[in-house]
C-alpha positions in Angstrom: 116.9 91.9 95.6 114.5 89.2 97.3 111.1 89.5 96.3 109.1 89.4 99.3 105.9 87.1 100.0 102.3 88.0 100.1 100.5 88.1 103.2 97.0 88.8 104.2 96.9 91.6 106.3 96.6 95.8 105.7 99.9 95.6 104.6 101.7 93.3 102.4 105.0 93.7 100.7 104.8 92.6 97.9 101.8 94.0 96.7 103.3 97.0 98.0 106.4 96.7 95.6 104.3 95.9 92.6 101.7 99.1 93.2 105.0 101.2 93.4 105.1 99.9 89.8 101.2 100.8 88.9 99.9 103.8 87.8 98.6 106.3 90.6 95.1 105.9 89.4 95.4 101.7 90.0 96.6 102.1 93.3 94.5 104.1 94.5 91.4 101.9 93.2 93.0 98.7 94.8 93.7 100.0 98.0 90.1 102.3 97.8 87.7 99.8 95.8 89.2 96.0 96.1 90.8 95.6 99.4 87.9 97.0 101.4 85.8 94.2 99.8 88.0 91.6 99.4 91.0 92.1 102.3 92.4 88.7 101.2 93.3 90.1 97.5 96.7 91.1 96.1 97.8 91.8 93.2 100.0 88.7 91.0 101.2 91.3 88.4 101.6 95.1 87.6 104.5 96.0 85.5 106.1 93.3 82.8 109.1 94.2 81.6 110.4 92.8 77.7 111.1 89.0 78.5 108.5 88.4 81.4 105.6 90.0 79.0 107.0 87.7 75.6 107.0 84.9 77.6 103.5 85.5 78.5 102.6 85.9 75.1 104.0 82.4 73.9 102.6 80.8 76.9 99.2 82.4 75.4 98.5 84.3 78.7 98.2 87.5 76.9 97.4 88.1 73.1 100.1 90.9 72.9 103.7 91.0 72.6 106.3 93.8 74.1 105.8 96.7 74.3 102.1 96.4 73.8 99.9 95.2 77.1 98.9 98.0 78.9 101.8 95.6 81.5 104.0 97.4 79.7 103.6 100.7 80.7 106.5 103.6 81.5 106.5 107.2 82.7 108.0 109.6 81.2 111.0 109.2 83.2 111.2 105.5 81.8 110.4 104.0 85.3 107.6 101.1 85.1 104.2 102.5 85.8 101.4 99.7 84.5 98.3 100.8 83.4 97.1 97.2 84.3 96.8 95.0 87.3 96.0 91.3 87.5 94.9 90.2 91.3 94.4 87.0 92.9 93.2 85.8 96.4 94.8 84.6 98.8 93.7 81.7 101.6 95.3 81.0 105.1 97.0 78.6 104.3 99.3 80.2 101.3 97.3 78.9 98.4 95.7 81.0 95.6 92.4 81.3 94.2 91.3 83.4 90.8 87.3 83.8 91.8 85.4 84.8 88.3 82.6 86.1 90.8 84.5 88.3 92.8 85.7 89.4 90.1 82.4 89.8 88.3 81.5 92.1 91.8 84.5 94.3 91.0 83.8 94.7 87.5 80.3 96.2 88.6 81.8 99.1 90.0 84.7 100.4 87.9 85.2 103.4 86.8 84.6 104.5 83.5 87.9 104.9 82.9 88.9 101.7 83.6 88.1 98.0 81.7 87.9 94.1 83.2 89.6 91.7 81.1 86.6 89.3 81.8 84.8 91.3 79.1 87.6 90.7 76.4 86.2 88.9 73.5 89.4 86.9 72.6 91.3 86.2 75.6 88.9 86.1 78.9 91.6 87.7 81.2 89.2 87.6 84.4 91.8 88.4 87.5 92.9 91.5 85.1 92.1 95.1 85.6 93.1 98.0 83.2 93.3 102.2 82.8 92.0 103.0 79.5 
């Protein structure tokens, strides 16, 4: 299956297919809480499965191995259902943009049930958004 591109715009595929791999409680904050703010944000990564999260780790992009990020995440069924979201931005012009600000604004208003990586005191994970 082809992965399909982000776009700016109400409605964009791929960040479509990745929140059908996010918890219920993520989605609903993105679509809720980020996009009204920040229309031109998507998400870069929701579920990680064994290898994509590993290589992360080595690549020192995350301090945890499998099955350990909140990335990692499965129902009870077994199907991917993260309890953590990393988001970017997106320009006009295709490229991408992590803006600690923005960020910074989101982190403001979260719930307390959820945590921003930009608080983490070993690995600043700024574009990452987690479920506690």
């Amino acid at each position: 299956m082809t992965t399909p591109k982000h776009v700016n715009g109400s409605n964009c595929p791929a960040c479509a297919m990745k929140l059908l791999q996010t918890d219920l409680k993520l989605r609903i904050w993105f679509v809720s809480h980020v996009l009204p703010q920040f229309p031109d944000f998507h998400v870069a990564i929701s579920y990680r499965n064994e290898a994509d999260q590993n290589e992360a780790y080595v690549e020192h992009k995350s301090d945890l191995k499998f099955p350990f990020s909140k990335h990692n995440h499965m129902d009870s069924l077994g199907k991917p259902c993260s309890k953590a979201i990393d988001l970017f931005q997106l320009f006009g012009d295709g490229t991408a943009a992590f803006p600690i600000p923005a960020y910074q604004k989101l982190a403001v208003g979260l719930p307390d049930t959820m945590r921003w990586g930009g608080t983490f005191t070993d690995l600043r994970d700024y574009d990452h958004f987690e479920l506690l």
